[in-house]
mmCIF file of the C-alpha atoms, coordinates in Angstrom:
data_MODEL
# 
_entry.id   MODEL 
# 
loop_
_atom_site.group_PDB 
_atom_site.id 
_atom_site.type_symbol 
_atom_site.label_atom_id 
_atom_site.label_alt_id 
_atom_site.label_comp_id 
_atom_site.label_asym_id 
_atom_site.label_entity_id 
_atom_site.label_seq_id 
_atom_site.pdbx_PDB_ins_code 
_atom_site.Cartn_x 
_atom_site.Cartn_y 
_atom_site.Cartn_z 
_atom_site.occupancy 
_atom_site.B_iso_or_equiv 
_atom_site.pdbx_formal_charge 
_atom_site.auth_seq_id 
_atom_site.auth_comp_id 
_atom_site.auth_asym_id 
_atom_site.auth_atom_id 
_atom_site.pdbx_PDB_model_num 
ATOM 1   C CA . UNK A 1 1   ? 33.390 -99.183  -18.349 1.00 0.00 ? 1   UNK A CA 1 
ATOM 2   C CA . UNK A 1 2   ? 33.017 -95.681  -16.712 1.00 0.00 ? 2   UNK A CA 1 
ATOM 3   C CA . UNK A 1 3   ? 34.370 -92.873  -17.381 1.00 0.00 ? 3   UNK A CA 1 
ATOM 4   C CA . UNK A 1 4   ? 35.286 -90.157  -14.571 1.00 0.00 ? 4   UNK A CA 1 
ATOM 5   C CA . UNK A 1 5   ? 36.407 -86.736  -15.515 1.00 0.00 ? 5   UNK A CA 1 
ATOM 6   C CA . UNK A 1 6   ? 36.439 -84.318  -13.210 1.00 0.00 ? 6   UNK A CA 1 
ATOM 7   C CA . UNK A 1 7   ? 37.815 -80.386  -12.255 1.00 0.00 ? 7   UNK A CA 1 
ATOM 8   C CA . UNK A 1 8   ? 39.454 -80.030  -8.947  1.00 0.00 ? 8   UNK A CA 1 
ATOM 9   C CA . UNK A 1 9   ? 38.610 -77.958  -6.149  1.00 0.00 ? 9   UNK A CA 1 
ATOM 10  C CA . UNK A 1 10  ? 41.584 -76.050  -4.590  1.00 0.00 ? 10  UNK A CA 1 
ATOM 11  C CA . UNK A 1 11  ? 41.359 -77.831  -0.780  1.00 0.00 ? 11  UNK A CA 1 
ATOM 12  C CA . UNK A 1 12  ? 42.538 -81.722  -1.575  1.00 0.00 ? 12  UNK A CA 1 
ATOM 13  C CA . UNK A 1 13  ? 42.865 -82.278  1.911   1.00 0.00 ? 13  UNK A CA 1 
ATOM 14  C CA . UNK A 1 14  ? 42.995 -86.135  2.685   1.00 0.00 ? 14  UNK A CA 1 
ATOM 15  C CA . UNK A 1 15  ? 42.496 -86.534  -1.452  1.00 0.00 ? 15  UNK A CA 1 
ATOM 16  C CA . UNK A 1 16  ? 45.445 -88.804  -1.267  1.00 0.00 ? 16  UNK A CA 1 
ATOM 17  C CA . UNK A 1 17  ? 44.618 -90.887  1.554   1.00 0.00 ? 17  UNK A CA 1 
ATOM 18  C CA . UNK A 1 18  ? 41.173 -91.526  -0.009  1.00 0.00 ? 18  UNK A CA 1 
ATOM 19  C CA . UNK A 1 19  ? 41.600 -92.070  -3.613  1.00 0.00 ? 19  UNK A CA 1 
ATOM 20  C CA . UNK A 1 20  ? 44.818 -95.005  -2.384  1.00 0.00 ? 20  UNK A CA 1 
ATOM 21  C CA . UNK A 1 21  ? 42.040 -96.477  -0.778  1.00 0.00 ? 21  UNK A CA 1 
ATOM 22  C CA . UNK A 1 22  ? 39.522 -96.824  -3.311  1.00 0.00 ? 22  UNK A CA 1 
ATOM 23  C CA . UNK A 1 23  ? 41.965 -98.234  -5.342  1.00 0.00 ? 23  UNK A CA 1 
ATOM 24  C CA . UNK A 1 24  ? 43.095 -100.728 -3.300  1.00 0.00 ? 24  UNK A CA 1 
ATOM 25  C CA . UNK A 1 25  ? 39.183 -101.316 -2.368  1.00 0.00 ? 25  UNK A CA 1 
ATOM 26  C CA . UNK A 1 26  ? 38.083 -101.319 -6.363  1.00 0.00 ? 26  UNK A CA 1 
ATOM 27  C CA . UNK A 1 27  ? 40.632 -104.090 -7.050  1.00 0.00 ? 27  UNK A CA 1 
ATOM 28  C CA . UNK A 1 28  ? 38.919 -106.606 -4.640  1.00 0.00 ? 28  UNK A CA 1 
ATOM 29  C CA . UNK A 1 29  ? 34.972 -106.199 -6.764  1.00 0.00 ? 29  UNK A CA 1 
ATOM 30  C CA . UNK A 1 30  ? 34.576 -109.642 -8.612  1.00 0.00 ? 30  UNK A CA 1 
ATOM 31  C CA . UNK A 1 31  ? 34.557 -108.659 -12.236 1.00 0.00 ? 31  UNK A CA 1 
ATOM 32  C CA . UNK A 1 32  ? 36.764 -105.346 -11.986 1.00 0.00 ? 32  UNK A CA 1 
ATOM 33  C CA . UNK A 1 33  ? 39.383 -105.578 -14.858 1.00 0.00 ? 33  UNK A CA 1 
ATOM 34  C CA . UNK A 1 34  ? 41.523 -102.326 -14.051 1.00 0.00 ? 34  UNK A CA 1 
ATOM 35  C CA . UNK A 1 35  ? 41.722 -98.408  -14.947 1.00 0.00 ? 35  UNK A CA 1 
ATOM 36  C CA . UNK A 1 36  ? 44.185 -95.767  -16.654 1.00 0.00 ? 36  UNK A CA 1 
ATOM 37  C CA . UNK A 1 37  ? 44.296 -92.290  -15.116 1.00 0.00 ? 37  UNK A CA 1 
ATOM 38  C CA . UNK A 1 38  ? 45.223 -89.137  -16.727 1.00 0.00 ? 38  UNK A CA 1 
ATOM 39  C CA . UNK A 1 39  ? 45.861 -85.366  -14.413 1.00 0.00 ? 39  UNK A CA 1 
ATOM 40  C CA . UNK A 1 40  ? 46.927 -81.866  -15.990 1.00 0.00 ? 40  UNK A CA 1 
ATOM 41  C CA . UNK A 1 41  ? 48.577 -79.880  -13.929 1.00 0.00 ? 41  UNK A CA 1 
ATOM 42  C CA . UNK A 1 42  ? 45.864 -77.742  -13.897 1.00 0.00 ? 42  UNK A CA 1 
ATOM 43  C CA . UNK A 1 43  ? 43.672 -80.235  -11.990 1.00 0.00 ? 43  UNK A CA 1 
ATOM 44  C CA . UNK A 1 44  ? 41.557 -81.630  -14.901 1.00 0.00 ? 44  UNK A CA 1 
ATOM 45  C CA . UNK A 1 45  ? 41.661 -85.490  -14.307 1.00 0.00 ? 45  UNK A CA 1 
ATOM 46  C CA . UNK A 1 46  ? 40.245 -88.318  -16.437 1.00 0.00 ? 46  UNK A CA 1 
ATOM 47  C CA . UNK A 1 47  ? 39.716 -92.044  -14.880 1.00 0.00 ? 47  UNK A CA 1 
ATOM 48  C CA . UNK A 1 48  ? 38.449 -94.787  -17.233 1.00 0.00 ? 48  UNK A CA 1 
ATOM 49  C CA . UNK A 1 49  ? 37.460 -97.926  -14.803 1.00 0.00 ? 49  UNK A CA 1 
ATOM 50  C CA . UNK A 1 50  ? 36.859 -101.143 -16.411 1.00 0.00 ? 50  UNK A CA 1 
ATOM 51  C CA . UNK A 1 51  ? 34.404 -104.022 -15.070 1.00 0.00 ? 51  UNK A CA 1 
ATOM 52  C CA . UNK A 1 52  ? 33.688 -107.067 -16.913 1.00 0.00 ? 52  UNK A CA 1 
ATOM 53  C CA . UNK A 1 53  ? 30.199 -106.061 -16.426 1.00 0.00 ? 53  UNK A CA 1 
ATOM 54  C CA . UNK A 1 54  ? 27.190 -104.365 -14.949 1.00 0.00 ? 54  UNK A CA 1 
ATOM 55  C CA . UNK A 1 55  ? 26.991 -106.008 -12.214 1.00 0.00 ? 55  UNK A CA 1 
ATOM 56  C CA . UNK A 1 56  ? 30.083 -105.554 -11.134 1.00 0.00 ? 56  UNK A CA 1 
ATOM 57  C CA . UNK A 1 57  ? 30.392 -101.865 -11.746 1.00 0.00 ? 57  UNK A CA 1 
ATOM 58  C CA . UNK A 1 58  ? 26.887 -102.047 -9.675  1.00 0.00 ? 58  UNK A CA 1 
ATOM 59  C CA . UNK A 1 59  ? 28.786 -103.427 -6.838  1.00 0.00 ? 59  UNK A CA 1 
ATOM 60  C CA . UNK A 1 60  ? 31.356 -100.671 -6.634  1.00 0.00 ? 60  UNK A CA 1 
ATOM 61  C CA . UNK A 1 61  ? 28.926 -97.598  -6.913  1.00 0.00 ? 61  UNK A CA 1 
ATOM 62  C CA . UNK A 1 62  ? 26.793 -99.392  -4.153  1.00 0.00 ? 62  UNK A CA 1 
ATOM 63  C CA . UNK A 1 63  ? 30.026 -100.194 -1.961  1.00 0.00 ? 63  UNK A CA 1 
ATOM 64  C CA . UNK A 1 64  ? 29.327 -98.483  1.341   1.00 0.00 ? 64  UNK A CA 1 
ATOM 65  C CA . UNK A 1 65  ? 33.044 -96.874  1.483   1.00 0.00 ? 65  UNK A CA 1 
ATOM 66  C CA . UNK A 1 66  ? 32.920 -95.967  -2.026  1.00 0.00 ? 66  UNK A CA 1 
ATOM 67  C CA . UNK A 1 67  ? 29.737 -94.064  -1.509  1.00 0.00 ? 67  UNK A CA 1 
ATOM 68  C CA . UNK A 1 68  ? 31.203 -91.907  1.726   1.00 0.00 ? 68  UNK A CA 1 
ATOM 69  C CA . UNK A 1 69  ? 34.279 -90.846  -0.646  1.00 0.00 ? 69  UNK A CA 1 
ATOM 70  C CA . UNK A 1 70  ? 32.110 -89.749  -3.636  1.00 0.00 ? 70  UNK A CA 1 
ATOM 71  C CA . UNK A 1 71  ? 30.424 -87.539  -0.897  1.00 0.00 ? 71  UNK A CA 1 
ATOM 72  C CA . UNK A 1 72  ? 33.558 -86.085  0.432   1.00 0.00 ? 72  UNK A CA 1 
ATOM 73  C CA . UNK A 1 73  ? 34.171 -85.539  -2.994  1.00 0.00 ? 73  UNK A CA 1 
ATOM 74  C CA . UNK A 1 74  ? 31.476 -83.539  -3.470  1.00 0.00 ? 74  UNK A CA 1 
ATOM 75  C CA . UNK A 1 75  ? 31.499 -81.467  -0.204  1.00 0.00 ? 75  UNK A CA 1 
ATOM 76  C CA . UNK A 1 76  ? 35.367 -80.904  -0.810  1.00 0.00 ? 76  UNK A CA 1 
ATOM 77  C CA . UNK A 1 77  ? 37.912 -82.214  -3.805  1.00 0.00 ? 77  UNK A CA 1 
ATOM 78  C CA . UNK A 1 78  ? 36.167 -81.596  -6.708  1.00 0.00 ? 78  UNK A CA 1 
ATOM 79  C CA . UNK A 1 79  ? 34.727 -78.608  -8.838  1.00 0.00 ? 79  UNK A CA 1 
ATOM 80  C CA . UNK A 1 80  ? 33.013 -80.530  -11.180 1.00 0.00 ? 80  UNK A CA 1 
ATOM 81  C CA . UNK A 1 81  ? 33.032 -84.151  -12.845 1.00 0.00 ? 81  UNK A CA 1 
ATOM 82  C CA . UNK A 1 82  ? 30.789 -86.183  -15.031 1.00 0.00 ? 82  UNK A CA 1 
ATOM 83  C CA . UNK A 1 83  ? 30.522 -90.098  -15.201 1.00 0.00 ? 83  UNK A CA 1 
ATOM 84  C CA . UNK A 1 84  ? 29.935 -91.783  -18.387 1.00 0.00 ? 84  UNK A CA 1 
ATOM 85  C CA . UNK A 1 85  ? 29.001 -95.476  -18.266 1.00 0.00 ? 85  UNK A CA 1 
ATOM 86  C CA . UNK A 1 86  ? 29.713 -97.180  -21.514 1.00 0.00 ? 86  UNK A CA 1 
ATOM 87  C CA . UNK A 1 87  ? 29.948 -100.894 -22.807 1.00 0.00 ? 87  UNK A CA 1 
ATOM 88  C CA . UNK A 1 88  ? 33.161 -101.570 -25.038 1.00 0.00 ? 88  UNK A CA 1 
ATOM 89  C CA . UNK A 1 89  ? 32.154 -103.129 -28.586 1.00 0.00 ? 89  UNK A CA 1 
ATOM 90  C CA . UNK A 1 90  ? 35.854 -103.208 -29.398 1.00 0.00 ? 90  UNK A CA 1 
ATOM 91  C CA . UNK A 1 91  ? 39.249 -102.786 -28.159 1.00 0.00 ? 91  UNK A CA 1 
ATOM 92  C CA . UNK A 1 92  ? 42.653 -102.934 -29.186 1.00 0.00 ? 92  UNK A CA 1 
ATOM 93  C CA . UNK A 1 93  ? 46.402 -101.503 -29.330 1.00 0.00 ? 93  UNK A CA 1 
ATOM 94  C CA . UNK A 1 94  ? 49.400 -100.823 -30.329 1.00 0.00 ? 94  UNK A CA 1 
ATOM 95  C CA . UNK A 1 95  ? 52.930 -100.691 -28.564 1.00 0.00 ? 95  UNK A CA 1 
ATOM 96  C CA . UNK A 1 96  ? 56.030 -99.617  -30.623 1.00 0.00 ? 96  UNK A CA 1 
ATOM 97  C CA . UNK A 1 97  ? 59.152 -102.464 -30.340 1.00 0.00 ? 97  UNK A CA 1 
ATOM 98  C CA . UNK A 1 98  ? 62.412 -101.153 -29.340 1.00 0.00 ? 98  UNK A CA 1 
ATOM 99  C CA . UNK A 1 99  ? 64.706 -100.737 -32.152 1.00 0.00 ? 99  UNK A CA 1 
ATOM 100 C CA . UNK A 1 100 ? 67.959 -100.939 -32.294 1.00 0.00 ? 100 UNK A CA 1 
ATOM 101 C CA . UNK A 1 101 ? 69.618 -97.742  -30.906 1.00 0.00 ? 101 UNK A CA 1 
ATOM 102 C CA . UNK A 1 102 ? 71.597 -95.269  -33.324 1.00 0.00 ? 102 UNK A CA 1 
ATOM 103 C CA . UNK A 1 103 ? 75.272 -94.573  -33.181 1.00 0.00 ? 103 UNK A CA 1 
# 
């Protein structure tokens, strides 16, 4: 799993373009399981990315059109991030049933 969180830079020029790509490109890494994506308004933005392992999360930092976008990033869209790689002991959930409406 990583974790992206980053602060945005004011110019997000071609931001769109880019980050469509990437996920279109992330989806096609053998072992890539899916993300969730969070963005204030403010331009704080959270992206957890989940890979079945470290090998495949390997293959996407090392992809060669990955790596040009997380230099654009840094030249133009973003303030600030961090990325935290983590392994997931456990996971689970919860998702409420819809009841029967009042009236």
């Amino acid at each position: 799993m990583a974790v992206f969180t980053t602060v945005r830079a004011q110019d997000q020029s071609g931001f769109s373009e880019t980050n469509a790509r990437m996920e279109d490109l992330v989806k096609d890494v053998p072992g890539y399981l899916g993300m969730e994506h969070a963005q204030t308004p403010g331009g704080l933005g959270i992206t957890v990315s989940y890979f079945r392992d470290a090998e495949a999360l390997t293959e996407w930092r090392t992809n060669t059109e990955h790596r040009a976008a997380q230099k654009r990033g840094r030249a133009e869209w973003y303030q600030s991030y961090t990325l935290h790689v983590a392994k997931v002991e456990r996971s689970h959930g919860f998702t409420r049933e819809p009841g029967p409406t009042a009236g």
